[in-house]
N, C-alpha and C positions, 0 to 999 in steps of 0.2 A: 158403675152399677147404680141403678136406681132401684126406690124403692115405693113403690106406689099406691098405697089406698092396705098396708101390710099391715099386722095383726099377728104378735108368736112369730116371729122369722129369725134365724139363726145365719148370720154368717160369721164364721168361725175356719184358723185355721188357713187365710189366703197367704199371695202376695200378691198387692197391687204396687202394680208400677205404672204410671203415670205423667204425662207432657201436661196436662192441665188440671185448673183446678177443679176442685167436684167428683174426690174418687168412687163417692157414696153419696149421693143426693136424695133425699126425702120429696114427695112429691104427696100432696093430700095429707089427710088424717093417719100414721102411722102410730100404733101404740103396742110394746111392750115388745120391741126388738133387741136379740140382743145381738151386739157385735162385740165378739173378743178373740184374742189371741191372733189380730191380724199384721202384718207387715205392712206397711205405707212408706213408698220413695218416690219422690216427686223428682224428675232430671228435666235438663232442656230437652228440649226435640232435637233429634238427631240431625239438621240441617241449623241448629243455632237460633234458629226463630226463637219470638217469644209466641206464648199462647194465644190462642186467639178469641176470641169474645164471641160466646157462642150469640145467637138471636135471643132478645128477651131475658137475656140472663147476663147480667155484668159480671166483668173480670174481677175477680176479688185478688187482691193483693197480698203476695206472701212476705215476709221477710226473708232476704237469699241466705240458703244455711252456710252452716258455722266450717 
């Protein structure tokens, strides 16, 4: 989900599941959003791969969960 040039936006209430990183990314000037009561699960990709690095934007590194 991205979030772009937002102002008062609500996301509340999901599940995101997730191959990479960046489930919710801010893009521009974003002020006074709220994000609660979400789910977040990051797993490998279904073929084992690791993620891939999108253009412009570096892999950010997670620590592998517990």
């Amino acid at each position: 989900m991205r979030l772009k040039d937002t102002n008062r936006s609500a996301i509340v209430s999901n599940k995101f599941k997730n191959y990479f990183p960046g489930m919710i990314d801010t893009e521009g000037p974003n002020k006074e959003n709220l994000i609660s009561n979400n789910h977040f699960r990051r797993e490998l990709s279904p073929g084992g791969n690791p993620p891939v690095e999108r253009p412009g934007r570096p892999l950010r590194r997670h620590p592998p969960p517990r």
